[in-house]
C-alpha positions in Angstrom: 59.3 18.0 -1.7 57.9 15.1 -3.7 55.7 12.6 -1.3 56.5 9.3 -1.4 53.5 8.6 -3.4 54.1 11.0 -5.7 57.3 9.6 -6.2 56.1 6.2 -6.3 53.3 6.9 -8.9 56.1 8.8 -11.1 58.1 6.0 -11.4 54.9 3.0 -11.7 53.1 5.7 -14.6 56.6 5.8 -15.9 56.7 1.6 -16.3 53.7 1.4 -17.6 53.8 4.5 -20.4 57.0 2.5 -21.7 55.4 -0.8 -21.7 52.3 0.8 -23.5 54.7 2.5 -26.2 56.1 -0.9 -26.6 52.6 -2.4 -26.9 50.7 0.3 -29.0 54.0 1.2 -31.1 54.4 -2.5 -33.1 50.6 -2.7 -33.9 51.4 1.0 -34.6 54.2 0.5 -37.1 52.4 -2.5 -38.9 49.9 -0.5 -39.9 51.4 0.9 -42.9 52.7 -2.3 -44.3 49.2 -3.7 -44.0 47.7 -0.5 -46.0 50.7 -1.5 -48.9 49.8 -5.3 -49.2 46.3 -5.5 -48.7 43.7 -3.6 -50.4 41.9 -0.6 -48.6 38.3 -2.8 -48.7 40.4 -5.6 -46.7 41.6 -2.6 -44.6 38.2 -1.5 -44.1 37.0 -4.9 -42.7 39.7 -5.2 -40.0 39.0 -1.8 -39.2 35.6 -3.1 -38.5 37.0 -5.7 -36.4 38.6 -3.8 -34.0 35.6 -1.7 -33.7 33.5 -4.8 -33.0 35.6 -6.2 -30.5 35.4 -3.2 -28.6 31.3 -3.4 -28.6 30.9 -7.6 -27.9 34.0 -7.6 -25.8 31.4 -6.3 -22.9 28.3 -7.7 -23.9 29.9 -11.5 -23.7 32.2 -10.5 -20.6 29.8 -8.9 -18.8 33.1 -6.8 -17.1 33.4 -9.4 -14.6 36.9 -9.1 -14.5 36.3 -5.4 -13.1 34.5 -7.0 -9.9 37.6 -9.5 -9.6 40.6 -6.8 -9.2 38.2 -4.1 -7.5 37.6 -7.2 -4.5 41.3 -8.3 -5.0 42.1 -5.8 -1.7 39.0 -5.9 -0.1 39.1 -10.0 0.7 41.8 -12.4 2.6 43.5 -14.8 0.2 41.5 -17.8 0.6 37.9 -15.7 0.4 39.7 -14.1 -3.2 40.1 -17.9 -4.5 36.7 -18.5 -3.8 35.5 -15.4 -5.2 38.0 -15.8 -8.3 36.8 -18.9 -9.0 32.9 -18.4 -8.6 33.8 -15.8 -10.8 35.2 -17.6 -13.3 32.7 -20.4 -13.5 29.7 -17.5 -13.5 31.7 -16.1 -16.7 32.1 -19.3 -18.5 28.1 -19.9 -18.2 27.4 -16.6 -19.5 29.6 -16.7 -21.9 28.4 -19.5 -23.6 24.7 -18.7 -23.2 25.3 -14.7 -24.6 27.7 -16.0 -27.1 25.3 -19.1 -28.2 22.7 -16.3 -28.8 24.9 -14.1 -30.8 25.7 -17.3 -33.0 22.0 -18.1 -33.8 21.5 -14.6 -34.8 24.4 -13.5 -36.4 22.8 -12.9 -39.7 21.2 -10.1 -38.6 24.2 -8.8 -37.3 26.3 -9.1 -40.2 23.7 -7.3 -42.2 23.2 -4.9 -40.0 27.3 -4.2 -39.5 28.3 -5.3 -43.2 30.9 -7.8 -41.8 31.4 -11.4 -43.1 30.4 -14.3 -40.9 34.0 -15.6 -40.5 35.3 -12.5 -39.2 32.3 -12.2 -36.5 33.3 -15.6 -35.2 36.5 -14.9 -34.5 35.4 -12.1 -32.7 33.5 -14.1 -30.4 36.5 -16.7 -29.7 39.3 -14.1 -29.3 37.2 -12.3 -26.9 36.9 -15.1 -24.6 40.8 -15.5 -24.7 41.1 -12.0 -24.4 39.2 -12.1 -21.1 41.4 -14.5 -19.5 44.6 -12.4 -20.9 43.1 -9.3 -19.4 42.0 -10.6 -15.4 46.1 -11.9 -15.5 47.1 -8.2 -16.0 44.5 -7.0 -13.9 45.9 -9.3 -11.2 49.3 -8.5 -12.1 48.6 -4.7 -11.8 47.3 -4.8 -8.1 49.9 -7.1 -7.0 52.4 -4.3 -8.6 54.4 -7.3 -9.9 55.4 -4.9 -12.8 58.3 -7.2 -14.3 55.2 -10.0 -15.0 52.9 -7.5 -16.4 55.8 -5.9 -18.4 56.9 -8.5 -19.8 53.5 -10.7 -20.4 52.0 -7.7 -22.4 55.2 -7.4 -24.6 55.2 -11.4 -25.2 51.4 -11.3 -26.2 51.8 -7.8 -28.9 54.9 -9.8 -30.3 53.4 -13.0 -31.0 49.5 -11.4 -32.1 52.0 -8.9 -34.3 54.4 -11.5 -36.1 51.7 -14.3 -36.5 49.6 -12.1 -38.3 52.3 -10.1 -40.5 53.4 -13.7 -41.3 49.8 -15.1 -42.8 49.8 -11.9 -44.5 53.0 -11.4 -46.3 54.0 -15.4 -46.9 50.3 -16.9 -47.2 48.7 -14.0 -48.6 45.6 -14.1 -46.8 44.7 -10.3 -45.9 42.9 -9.4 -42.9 42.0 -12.8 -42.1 45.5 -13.4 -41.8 45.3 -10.7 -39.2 42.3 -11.9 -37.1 44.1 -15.9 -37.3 47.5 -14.3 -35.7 45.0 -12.3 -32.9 43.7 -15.8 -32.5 46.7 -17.5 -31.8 48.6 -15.1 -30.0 45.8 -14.4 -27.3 45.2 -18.3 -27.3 49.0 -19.2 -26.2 48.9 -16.4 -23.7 45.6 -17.3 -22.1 46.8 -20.6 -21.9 49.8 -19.3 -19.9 47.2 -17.4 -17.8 44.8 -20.2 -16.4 48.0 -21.8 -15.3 49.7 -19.2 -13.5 45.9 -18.6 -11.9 46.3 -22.1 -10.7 49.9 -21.5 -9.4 49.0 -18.4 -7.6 46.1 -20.4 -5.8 43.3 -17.8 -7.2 41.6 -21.1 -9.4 41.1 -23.9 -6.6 38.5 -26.5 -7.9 37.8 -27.5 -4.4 36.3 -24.0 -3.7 33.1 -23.8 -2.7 30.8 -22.2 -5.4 29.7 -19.0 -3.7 26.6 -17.6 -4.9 26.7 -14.7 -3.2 30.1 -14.0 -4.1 28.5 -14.4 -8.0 25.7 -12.0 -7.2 28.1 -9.0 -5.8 30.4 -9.9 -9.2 27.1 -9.5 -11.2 25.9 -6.3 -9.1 29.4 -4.9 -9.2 30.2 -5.7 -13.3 27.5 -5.1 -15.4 26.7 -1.8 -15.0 30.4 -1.1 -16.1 29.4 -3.7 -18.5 26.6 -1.4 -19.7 29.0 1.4 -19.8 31.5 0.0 -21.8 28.8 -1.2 -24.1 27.3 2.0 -24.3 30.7 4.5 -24.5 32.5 2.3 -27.2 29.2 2.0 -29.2 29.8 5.6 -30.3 32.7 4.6 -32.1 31.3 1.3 -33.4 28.4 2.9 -35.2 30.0 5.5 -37.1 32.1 2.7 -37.8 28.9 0.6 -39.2 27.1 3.5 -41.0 30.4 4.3 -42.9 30.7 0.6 -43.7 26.9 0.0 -44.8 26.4 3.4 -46.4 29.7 4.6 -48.0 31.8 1.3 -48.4 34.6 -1.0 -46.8 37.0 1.5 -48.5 35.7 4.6 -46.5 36.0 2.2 -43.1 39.2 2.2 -43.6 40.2 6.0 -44.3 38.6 6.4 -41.2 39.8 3.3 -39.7 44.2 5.1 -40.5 43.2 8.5 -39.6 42.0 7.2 -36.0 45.3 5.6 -35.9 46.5 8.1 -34.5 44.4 7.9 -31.3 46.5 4.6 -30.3 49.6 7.3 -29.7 47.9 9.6 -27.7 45.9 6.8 -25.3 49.4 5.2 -24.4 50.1 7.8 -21.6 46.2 8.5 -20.9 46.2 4.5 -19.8 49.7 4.5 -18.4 48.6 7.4 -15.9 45.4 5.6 -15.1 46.9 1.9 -14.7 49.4 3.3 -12.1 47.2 5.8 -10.4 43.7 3.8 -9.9 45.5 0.8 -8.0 47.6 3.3 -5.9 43.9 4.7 -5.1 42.0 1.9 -4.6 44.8 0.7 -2.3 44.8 3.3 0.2 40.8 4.2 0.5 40.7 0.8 1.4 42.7 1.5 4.4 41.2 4.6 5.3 43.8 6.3 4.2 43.0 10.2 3.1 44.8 12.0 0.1 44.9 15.4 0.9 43.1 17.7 -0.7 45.7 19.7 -2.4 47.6 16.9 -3.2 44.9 15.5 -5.1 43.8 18.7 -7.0 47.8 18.5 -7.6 47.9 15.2 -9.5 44.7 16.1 -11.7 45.8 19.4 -12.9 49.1 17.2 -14.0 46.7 15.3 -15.5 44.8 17.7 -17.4 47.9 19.1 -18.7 49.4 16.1 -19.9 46.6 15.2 -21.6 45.7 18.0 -23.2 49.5 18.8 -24.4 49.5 15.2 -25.7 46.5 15.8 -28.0 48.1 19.0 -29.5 51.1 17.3 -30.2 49.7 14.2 -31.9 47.1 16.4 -34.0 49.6 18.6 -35.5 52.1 15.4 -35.8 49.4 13.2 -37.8 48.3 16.1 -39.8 51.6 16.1 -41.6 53.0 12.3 -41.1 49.9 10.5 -42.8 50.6 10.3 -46.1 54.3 9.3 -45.5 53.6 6.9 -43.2 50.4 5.2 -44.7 51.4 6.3 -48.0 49.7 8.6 -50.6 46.3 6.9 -51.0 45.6 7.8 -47.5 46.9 11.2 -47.4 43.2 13.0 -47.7 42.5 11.4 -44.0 44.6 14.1 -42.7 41.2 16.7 -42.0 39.9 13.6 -39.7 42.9 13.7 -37.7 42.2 17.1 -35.3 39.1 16.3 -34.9 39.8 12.3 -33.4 42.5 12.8 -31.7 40.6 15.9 -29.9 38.0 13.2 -29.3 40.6 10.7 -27.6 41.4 13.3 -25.0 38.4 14.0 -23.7 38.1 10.4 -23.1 41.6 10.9 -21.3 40.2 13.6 -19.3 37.1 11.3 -18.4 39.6 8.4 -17.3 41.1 11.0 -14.7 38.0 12.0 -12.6 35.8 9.0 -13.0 38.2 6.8 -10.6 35.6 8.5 -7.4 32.6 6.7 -9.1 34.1 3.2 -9.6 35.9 3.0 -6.2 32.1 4.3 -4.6 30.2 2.0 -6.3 28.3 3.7 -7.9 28.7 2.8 -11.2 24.8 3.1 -12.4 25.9 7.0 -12.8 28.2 6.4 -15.5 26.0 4.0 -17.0 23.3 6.2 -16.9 25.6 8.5 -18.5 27.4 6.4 -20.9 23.1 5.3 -22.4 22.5 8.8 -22.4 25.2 9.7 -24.6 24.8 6.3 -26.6 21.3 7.3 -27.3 22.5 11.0 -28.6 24.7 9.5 -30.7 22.6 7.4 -32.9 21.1 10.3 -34.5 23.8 12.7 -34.5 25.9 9.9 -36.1 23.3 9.7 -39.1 22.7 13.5 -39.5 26.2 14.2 -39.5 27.9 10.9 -41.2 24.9 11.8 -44.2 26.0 15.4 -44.5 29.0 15.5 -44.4 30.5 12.2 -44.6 33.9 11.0 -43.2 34.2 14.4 -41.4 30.9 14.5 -40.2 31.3 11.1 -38.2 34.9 12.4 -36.6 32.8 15.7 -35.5 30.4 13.2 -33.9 32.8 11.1 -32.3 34.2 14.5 -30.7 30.5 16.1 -29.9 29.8 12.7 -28.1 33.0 12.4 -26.1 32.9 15.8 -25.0 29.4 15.4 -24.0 30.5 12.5 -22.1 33.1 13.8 -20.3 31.3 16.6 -18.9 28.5 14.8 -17.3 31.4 12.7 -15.8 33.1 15.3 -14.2 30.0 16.7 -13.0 29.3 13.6 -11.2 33.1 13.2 -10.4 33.3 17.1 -8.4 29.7 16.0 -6.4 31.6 12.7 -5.2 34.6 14.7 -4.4 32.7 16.8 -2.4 30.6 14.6 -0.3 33.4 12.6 0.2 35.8 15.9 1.3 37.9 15.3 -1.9 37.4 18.7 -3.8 
């Protein structure tokens, strides 16, 4: 007989896999329309984009929103507004100091990624709308106010999505067409944030700026911070040394065949967007899964995930060239090989939920460096050597490495905690 939980995490990973096909699937779908307009070099570049988003969206965040929704059960309403807002104040100075220093040496960053300064600029603003888009889900999420979330994340993908198709196809202005309808979209829907976080009494001016509420946000967020730096660099650098070494053109072959990654994260994120709150929730109650219940819900896991990766692999492998059209068709031997990659990381999402909810998040950052560190060279030996199918082998060698020494850490939490 299904538990209650069980039943209600069904039907919440249920919401939130059809909200994510509805996010990932227009993006999705755009795709090849952009790769029949716009030349594979302009490709390339917002290929790069997305890749460098990933990378700054941490380092000029610092993860703060992380320590905002992890305190959201573990404080009373009016001690949540405080620490919202000392939150948000500590963000907005960091922001501008990080992001001021990014700005004096961007040169060196656009030499060192082969991006144009324009494009690294909007990087910067987007990410602070993106932030502010981001805590109002996170919120959202916790509050299991899924009919808000639902329909806020479709709103944002729609209006991102038909601003950008727009300056592409009627003002013929290629990926910066893209980036400007990012901008826009994220900048109407962050306005729509900070004034629902004003309705919902989380932004009160009249708080009192808490600097120890600011010091636990800091303790709590930048070693997540650090992670995220250090997991999605893996991808950003093969990124780079394609772009620096073998051309904009090559970023892009690499940029459609990891396209296919977006398909197979939509239920990897689903099942951990309805499963960490659920969690998080109850440990903060003292409330104990038991043990075969929770060895249960990860094997469920494990074989969703993997199934899901076979499927998509073998599905890209012959759907490429009619979907991005014949130029791209060659990316097909990258395909395997990435989308192999993007489950692990779905495997890592599953066990590392013991870590977060501890604490203890130095572990995964010492971790996440470690494997950074690895990657660098591996990147260069392989990328060099082989090429294109050398930096998909490296992505997969990394992530692999990665989610072992997760799970490791994962089963030894489990166990002192009488979880295994």
């Amino acid at each position: 007989m299904i538990s209650a939980f069980q039943s209600k995490l069904f039907k919440e990973t249920s919401f939130y896999t059809s909200i994510n096909i509805l996010d990932k699937v227009i993006p999705f779908f755009l795709m090849p329309i952009y790769t029949r307009i716009i030349s594979k070099e302009e490709i390339g570049y917002f290929v790069l984009y997305q890749a460098l988003v990933q990378l700054f969206f941490p380092i000029l965040t610092l993860s703060l929103q992380n320590a905002v929704v992890l305190n959201f059960f573990n404080l009373k309403r009016k001690e949540f507004s405080e620490y919202f807002t000392s939150s948000l104040f500590f963000f907005l100075i960091a922001f501008l100091i990080i992001s001021s220093l990014l700005i004096y040496y961007s040169d060196i960053f656009i030499a060192l990624s082969g991006f144009v300064k324009i494009g690294f600029y909007f990087i910067i603003v987007i990410i602070f709308l993106k932030y502010l888009t981001e805590l109002r889900q996170g919120l959202w999420r916790n509050q299991k106010k899924l009919k808000e979330y639902g329909v806020f994340t479709i709103i944002q993908t729609i209006l991102r999505s038909l601003f950008s198709i727009g300056f592409v196809i009627y003002f013929n202005l290629g990926w910066e067409g893209i980036l400007l309808g990012y901008f826009i979209g994220y900048l109407l829907m962050s306005i729509y944030s900070l004034l629902s976080f004003f309705k919902d009494g989380y932004l009160n001016f009249n708080s009192v700026f808490s600097t120890s509420y600011v010091k636990d946000a800091f303790k709590i967020s930048y070693p997540l911070s650090l992670h995220s730096i250090s997991a999605w660099s893996g991808t950003t650098i093969n990124r780079v040394i394609i772009n620096n070494v073998m051309g904009a053109k090559f970023t892009a072959d690499f940029g459609v065949a990891s396209t296919y990654n977006v398909i197979s994260t939509v239920l990897f994120d689903a099942l951990n967007k309805a499963y960490v709150p659920n969690l998080f929730e109850r440990l903060s109650r003292g409330f104990d899964l038991p043990n075969q219940q929770l060895k249960g819900m990860i094997r469920f896991y494990n074989f969703s995930i993997i199934g899901v990766t076979l499927i998509i692999s073998f599905a890209g492998y012959y759907s490429v060239g009619l979907l991005f059209g014949k130029e791209y068709l060659d990316t097909r031997i990258f395909i395997f090989p990435l989308t192999l990659a993007s489950g692990f990381v779905g495997l890592y999402k599953i066990h590392v939920n013991f870590i977060f909810y501890s604490k203890k998040t130095l572990y995964v950052t010492l971790i996440t460096l470690i494997t950074a560190i690895i990657n660098l060279p591996i990147s260069l030996y392989l990328i060099f050597k082989f090429g294109l199918l050398g930096a998909a082998y490296s992505i997969l060698l990394i992530n692999f490495l990665y989610f072992i020494l997760s799970l490791l850490i994962s089963l030894n939490l489990r166990k002192k905690y009488g979880y295994y």
